[in-house]
PyMOL commands that place a pseudoatom at each C-alpha (Angstrom):
pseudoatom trace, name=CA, resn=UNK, resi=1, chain=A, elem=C, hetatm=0, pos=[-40.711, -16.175, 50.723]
pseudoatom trace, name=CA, resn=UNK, resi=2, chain=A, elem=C, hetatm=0, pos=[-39.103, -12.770, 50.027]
pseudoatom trace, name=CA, resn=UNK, resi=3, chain=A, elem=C, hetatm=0, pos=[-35.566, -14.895, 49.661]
pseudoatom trace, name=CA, resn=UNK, resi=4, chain=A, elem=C, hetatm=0, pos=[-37.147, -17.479, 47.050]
pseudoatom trace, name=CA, resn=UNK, resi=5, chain=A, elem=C, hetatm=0, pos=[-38.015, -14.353, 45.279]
pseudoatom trace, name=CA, resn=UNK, resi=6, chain=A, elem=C, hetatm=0, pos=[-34.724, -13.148, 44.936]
pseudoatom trace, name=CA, resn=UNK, resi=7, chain=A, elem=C, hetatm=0, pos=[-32.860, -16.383, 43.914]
pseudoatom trace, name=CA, resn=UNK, resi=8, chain=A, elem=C, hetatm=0, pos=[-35.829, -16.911, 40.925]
pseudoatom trace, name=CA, resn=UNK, resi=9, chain=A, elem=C, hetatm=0, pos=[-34.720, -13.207, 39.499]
pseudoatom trace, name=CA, resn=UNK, resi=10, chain=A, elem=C, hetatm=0, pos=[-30.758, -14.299, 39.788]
pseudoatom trace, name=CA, resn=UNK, resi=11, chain=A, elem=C, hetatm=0, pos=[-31.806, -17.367, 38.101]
pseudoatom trace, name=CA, resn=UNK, resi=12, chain=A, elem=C, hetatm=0, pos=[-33.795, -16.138, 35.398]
pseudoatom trace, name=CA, resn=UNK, resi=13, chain=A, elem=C, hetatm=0, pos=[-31.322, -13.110, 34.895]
pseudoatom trace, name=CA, resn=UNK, resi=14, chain=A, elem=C, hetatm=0, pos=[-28.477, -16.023, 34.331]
pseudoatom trace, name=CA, resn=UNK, resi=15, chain=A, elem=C, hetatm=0, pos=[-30.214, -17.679, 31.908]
pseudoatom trace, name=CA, resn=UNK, resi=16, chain=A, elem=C, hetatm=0, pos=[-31.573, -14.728, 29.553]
pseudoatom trace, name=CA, resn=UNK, resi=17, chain=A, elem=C, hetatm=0, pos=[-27.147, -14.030, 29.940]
pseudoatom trace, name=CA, resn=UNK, resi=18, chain=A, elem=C, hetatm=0, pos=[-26.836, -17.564, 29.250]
pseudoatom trace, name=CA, resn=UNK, resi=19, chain=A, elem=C, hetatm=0, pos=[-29.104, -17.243, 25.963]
pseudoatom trace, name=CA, resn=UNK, resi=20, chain=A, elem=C, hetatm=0, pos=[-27.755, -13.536, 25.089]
pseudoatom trace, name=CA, resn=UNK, resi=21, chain=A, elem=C, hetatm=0, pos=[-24.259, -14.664, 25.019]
pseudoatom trace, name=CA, resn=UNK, resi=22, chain=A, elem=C, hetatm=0, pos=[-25.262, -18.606, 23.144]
pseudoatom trace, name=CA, resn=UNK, resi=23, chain=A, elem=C, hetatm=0, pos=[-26.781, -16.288, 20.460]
pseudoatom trace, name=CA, resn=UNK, resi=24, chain=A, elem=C, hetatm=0, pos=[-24.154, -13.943, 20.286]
pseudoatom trace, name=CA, resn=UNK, resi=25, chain=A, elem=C, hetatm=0, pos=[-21.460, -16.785, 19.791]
pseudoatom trace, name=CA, resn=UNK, resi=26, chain=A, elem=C, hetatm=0, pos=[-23.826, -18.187, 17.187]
pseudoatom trace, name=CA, resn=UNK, resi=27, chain=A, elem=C, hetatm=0, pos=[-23.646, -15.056, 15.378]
pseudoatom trace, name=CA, resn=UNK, resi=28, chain=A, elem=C, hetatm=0, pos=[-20.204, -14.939, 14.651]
pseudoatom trace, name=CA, resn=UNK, resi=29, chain=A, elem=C, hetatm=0, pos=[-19.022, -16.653, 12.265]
pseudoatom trace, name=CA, resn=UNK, resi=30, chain=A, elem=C, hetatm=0, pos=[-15.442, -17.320, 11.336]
pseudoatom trace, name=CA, resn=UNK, resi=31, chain=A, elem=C, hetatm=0, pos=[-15.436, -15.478, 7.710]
pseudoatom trace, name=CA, resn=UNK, resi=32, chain=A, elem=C, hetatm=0, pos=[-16.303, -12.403, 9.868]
pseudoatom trace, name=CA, resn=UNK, resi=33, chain=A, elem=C, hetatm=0, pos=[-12.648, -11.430, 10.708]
pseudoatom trace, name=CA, resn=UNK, resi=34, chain=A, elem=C, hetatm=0, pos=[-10.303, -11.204, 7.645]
pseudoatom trace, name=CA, resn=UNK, resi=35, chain=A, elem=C, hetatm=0, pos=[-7.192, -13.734, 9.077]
pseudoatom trace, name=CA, resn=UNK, resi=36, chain=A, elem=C, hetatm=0, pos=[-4.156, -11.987, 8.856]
pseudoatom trace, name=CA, resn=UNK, resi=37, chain=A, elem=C, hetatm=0, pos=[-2.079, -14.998, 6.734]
pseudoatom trace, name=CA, resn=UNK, resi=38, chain=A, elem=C, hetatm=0, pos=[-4.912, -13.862, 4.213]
pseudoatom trace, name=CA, resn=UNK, resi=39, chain=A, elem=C, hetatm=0, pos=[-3.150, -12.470, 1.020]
pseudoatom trace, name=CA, resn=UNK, resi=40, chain=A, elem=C, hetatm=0, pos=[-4.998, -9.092, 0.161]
pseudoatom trace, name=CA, resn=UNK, resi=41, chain=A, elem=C, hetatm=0, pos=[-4.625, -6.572, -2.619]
pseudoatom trace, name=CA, resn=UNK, resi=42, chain=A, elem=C, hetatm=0, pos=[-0.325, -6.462, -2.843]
pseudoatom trace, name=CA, resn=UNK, resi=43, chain=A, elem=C, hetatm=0, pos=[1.569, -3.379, -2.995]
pseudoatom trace, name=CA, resn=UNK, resi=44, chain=A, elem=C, hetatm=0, pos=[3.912, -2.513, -6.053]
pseudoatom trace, name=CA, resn=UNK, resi=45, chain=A, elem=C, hetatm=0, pos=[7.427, -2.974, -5.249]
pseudoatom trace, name=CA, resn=UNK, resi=46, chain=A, elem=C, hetatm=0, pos=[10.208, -0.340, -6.173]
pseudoatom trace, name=CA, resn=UNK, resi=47, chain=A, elem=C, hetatm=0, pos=[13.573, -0.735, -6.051]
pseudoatom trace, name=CA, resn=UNK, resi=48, chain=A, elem=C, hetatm=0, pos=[16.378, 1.725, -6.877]
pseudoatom trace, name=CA, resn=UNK, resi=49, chain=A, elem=C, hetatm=0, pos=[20.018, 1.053, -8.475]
pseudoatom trace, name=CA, resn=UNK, resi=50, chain=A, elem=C, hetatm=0, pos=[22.402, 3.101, -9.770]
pseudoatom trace, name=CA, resn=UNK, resi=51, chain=A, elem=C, hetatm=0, pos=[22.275, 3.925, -12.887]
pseudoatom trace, name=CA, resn=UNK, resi=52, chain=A, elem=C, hetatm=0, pos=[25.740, 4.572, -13.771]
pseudoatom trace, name=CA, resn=UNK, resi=53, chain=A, elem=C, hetatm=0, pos=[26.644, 0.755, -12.440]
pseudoatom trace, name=CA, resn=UNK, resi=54, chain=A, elem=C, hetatm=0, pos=[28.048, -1.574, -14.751]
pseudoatom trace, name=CA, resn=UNK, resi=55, chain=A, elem=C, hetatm=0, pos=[25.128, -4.385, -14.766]
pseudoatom trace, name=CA, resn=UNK, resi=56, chain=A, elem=C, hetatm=0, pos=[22.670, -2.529, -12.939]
pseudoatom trace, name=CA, resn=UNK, resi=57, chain=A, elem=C, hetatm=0, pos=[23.230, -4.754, -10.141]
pseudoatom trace, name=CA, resn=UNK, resi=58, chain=A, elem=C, hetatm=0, pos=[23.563, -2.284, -7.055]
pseudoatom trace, name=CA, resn=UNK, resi=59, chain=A, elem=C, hetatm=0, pos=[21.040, -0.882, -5.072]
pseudoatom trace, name=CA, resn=UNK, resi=60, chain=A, elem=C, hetatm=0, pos=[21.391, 2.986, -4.479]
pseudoatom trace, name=CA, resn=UNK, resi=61, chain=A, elem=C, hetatm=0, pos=[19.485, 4.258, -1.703]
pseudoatom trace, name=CA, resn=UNK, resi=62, chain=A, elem=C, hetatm=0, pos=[17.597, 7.362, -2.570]
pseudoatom trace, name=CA, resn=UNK, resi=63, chain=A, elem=C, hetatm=0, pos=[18.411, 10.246, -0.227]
pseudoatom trace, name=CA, resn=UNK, resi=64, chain=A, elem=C, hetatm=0, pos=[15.376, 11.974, 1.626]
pseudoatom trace, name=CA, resn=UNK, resi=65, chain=A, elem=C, hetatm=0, pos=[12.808, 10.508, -0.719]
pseudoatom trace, name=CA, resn=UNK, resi=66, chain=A, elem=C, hetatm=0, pos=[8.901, 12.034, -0.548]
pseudoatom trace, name=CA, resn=UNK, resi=67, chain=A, elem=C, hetatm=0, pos=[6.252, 10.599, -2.375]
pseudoatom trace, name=CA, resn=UNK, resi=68, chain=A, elem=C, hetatm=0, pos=[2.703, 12.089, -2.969]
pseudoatom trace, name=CA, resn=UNK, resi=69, chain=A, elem=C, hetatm=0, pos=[0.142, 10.858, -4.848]
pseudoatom trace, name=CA, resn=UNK, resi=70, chain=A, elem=C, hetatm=0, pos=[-1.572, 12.765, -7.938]
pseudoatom trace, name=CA, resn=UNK, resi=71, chain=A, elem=C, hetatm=0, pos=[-4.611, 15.018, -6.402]
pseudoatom trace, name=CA, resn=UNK, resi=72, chain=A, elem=C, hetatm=0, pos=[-3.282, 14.525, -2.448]
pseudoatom trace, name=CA, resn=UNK, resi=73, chain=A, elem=C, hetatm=0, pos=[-1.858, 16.756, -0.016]
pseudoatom trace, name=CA, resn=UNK, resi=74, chain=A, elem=C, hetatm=0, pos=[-0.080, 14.718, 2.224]
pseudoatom trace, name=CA, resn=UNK, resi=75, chain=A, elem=C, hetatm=0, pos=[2.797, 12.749, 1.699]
pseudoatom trace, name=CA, resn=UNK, resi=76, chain=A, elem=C, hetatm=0, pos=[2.579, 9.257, 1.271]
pseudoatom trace, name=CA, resn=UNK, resi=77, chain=A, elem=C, hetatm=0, pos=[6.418, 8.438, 2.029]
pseudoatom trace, name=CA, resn=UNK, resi=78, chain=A, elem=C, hetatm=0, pos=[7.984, 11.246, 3.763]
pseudoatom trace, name=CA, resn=UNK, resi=79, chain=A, elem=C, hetatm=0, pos=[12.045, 11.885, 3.629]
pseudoatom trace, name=CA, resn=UNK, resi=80, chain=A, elem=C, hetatm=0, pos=[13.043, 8.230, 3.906]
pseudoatom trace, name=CA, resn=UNK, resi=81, chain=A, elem=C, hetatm=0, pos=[16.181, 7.248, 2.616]
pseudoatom trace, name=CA, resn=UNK, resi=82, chain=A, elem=C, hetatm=0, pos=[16.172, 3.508, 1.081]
pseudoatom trace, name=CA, resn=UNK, resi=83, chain=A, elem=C, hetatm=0, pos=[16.891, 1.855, -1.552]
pseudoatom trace, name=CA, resn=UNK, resi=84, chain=A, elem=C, hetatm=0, pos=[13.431, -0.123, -1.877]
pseudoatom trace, name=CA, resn=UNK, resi=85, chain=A, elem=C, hetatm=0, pos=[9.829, 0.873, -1.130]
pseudoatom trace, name=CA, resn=UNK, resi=86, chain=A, elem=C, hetatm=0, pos=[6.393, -0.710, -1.430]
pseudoatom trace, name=CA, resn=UNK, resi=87, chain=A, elem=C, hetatm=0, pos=[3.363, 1.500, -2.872]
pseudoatom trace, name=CA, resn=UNK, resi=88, chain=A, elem=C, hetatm=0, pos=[-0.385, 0.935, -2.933]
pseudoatom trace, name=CA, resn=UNK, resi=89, chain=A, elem=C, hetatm=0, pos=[-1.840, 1.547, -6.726]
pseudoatom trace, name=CA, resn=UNK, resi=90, chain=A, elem=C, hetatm=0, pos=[-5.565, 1.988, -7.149]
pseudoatom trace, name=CA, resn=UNK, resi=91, chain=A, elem=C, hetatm=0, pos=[-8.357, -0.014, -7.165]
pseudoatom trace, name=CA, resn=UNK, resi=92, chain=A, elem=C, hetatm=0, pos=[-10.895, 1.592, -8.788]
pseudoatom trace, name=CA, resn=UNK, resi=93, chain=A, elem=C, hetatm=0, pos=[-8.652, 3.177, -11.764]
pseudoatom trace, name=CA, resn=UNK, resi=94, chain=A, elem=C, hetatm=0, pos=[-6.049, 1.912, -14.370]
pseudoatom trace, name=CA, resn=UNK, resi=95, chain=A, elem=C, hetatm=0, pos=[-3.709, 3.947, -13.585]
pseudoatom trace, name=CA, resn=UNK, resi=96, chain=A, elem=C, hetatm=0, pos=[-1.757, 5.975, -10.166]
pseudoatom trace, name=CA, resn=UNK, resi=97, chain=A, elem=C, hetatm=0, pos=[0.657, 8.809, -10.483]
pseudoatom trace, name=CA, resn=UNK, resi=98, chain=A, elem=C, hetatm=0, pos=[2.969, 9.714, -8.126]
pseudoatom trace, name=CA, resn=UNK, resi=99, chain=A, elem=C, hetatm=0, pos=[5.007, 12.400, -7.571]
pseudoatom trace, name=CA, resn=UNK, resi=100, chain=A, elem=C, hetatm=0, pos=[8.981, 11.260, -6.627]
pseudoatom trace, name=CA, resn=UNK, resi=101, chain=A, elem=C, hetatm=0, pos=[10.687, 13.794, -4.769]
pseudoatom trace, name=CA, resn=UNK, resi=102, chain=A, elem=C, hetatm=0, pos=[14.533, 13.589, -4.170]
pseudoatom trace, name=CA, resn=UNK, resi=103, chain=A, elem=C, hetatm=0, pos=[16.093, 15.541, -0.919]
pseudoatom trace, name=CA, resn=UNK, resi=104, chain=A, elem=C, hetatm=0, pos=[12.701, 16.558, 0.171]
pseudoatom trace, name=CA, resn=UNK, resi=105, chain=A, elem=C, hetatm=0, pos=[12.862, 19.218, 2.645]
pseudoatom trace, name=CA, resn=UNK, resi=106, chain=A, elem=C, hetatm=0, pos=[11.368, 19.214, 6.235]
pseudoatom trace, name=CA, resn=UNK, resi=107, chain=A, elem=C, hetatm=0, pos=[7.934, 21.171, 6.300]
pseudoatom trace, name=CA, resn=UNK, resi=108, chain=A, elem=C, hetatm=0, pos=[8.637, 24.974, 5.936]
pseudoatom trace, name=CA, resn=UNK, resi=109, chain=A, elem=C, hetatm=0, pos=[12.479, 24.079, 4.935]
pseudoatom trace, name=CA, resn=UNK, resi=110, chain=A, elem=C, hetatm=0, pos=[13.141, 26.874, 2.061]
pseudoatom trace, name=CA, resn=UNK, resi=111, chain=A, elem=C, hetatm=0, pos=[16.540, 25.765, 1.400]
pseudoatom trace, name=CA, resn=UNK, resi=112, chain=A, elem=C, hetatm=0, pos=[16.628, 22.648, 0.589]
pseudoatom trace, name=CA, resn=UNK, resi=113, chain=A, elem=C, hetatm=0, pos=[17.451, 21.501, -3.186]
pseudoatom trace, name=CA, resn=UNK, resi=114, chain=A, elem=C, hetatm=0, pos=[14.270, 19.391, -3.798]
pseudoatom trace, name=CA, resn=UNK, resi=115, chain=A, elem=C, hetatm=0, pos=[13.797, 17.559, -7.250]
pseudoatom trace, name=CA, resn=UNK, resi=116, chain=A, elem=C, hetatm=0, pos=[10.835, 16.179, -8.363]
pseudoatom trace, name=CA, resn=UNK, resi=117, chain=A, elem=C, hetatm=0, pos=[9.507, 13.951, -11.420]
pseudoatom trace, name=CA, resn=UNK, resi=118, chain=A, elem=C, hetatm=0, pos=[5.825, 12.284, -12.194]
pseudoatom trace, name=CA, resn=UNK, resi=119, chain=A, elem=C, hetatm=0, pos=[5.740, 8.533, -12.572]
pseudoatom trace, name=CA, resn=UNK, resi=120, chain=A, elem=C, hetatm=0, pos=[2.792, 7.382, -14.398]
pseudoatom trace, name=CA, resn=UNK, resi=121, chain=A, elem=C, hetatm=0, pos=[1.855, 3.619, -13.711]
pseudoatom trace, name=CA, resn=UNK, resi=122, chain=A, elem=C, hetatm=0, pos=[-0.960, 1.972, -15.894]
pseudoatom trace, name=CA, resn=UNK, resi=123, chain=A, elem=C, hetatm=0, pos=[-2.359, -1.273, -15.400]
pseudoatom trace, name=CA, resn=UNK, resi=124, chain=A, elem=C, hetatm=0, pos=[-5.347, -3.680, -15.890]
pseudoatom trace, name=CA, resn=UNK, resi=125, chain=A, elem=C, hetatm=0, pos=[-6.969, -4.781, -12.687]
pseudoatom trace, name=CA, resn=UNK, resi=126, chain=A, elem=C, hetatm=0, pos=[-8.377, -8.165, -11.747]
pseudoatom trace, name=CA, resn=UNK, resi=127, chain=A, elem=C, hetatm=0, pos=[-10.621, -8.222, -8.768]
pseudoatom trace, name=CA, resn=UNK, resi=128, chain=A, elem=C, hetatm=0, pos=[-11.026, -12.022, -6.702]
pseudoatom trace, name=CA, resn=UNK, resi=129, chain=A, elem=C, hetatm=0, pos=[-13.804, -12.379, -4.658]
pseudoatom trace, name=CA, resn=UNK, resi=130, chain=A, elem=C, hetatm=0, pos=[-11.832, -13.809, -0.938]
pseudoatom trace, name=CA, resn=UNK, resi=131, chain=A, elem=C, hetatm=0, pos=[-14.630, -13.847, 1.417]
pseudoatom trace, name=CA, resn=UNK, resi=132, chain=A, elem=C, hetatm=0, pos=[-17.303, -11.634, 3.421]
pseudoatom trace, name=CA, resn=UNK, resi=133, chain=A, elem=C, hetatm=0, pos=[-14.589, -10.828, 5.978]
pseudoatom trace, name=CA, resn=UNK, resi=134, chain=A, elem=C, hetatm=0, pos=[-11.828, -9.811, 3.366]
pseudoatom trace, name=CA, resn=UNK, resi=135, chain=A, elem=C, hetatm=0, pos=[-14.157, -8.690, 0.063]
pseudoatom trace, name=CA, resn=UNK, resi=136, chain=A, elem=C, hetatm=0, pos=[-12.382, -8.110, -3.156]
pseudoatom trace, name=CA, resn=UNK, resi=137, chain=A, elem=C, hetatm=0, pos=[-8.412, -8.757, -3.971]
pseudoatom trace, name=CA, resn=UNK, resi=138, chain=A, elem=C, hetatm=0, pos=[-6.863, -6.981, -6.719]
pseudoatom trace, name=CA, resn=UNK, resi=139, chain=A, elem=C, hetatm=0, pos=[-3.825, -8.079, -8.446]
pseudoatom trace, name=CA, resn=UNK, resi=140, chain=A, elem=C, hetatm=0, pos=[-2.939, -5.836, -11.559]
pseudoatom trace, name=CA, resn=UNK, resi=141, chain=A, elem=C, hetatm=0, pos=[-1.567, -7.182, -15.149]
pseudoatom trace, name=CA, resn=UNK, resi=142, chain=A, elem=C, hetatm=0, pos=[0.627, -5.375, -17.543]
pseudoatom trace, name=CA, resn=UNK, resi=143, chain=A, elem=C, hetatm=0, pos=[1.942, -2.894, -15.377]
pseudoatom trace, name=CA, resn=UNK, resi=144, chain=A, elem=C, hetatm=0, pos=[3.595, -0.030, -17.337]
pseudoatom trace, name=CA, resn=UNK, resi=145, chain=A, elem=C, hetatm=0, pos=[5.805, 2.969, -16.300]
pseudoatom trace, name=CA, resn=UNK, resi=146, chain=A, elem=C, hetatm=0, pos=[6.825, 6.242, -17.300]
pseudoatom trace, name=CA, resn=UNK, resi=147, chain=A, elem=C, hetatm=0, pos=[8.492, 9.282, -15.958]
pseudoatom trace, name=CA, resn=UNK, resi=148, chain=A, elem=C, hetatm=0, pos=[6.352, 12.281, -17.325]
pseudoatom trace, name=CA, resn=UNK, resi=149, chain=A, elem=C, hetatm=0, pos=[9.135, 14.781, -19.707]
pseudoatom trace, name=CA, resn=UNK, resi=150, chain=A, elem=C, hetatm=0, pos=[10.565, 17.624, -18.275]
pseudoatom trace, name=CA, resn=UNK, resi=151, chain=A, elem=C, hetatm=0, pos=[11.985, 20.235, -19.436]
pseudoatom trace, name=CA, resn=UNK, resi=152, chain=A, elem=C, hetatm=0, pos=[15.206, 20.734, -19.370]
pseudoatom trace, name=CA, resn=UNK, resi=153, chain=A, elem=C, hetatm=0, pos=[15.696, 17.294, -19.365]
pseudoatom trace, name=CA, resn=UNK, resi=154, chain=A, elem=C, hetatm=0, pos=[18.741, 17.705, -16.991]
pseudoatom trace, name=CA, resn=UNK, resi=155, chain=A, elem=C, hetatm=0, pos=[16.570, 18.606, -14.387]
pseudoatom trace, name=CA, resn=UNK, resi=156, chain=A, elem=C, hetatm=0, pos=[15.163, 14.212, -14.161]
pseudoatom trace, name=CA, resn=UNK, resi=157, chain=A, elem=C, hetatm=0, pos=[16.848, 12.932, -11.478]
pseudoatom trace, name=CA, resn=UNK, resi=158, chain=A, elem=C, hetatm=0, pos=[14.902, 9.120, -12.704]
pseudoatom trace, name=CA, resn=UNK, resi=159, chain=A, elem=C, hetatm=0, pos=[16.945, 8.233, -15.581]
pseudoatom trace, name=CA, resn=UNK, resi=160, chain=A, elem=C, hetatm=0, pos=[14.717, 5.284, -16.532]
pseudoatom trace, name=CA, resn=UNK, resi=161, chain=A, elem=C, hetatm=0, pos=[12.738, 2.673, -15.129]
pseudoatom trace, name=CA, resn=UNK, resi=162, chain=A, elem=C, hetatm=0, pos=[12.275, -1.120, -16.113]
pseudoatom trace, name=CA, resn=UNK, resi=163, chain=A, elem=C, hetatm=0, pos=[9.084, -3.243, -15.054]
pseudoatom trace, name=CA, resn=UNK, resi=164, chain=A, elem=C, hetatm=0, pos=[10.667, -6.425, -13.757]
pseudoatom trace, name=CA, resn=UNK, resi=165, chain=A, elem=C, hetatm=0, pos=[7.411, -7.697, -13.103]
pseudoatom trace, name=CA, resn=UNK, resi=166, chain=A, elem=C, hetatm=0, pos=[4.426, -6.488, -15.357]
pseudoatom trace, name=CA, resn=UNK, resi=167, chain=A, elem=C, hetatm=0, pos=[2.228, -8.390, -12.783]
pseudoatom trace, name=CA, resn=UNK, resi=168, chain=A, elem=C, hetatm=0, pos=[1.749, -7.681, -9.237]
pseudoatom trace, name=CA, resn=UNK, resi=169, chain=A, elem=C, hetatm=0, pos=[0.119, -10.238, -7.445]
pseudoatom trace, name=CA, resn=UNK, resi=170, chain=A, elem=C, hetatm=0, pos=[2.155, -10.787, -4.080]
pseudoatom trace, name=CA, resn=UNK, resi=171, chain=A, elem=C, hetatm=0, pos=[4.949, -8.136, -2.505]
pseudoatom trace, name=CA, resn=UNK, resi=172, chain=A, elem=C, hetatm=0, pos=[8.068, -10.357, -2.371]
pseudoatom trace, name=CA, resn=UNK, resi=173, chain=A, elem=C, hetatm=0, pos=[9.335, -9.518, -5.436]
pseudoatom trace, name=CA, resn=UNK, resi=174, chain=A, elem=C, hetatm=0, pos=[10.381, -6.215, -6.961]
pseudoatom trace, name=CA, resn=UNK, resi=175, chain=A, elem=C, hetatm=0, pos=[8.187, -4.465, -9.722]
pseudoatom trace, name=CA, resn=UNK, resi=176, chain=A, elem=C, hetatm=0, pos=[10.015, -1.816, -10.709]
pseudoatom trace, name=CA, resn=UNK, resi=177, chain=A, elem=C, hetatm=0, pos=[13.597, -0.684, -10.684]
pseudoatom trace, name=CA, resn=UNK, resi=178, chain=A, elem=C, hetatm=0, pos=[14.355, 2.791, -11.199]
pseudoatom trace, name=CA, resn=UNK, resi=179, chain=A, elem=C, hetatm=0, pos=[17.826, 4.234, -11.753]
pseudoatom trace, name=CA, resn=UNK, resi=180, chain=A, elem=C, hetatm=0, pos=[19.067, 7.108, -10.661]
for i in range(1, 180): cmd.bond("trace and resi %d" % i, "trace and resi %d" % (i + 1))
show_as sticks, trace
zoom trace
């Protein structure tokens, strides 16, 4: 009797696991994991050129390139040295600034000949509902560019940008160009 005891508890204990994990399953739902083939809120796409090339046709790799972002800290980019980058713009704002630093120094690095000019971006934002997983997608429209005046002016090491593309809505295509 004490045996038939023990095998109604295992019983009963596999079928409350039985029903936990049935209603657990029956929870989930497949809109509560954002896939990752989704397409979500794109990145602006920079690419630099030369600016003294004849048909502003070839890329010129910025050398030990920081970027922070207006009201941070911490850089965003830190001492890279390409000739292309992809940036996040804001979502709840029309407009991001960034701060472009050429030959950024390591941390603490006093001799280093750093260089530095403010790029204003403005845009208009559309927001896309995806799904519960995902939320909101924003693409941006009539992206605009500027590199803030300096004075001397010698001291710009961005001698102008062009919007290529004055909407964002995917990352395979560049933005912006910026010569230098």
């Amino acid at each position: 009797m004490f045996g038939k005891k023990i095998k109604i508890q295992n019983s009963s204990r596999l079928i409350f696991g039985l029903i936990l994990l049935l209603l657990l399953n029956l929870g989930c739902q497949r809109d509560d994991i954002c896939a990752e083939s989704t397409v979500i809120t794109p990145l602006l796409k920079i690419s630099f050129f030369d600016n003294e090339s004849v048909g502003d046709t070839i890329p010129k790799p910025v050398t030990n390139l920081s970027l922070i972002a207006e009201g941070d800290t911490v850089n965003f980019i830190n001492r890279v040295n390409s000739s292309e980058i992809s940036i996040p713009l804001k979502t709840d704002v029309d407009f991001t600034t960034y701060e472009f630093i050429l030959n950024a120094g390591a941390e603490g690095d006093t001799t280093s000949e750093e260089n530095s000019d403010i790029v204003d971006f403005t845009y208009a934002r559309n927001q896309e509902y995806i799904n519960r997983a995902c939320s909101f997608r924003v693409t941006y429209i009539n992206l605009e560019a500027r590199v803030e005046p300096e004075t001397p002016v010698s001291n710009k090491w961005i001698k102008r940008i062009q919007v290529d593309q004055s909407t964002v809505e995917d990352e395979t295509t560049t933005h912006i160009s910026i010569f230098h």
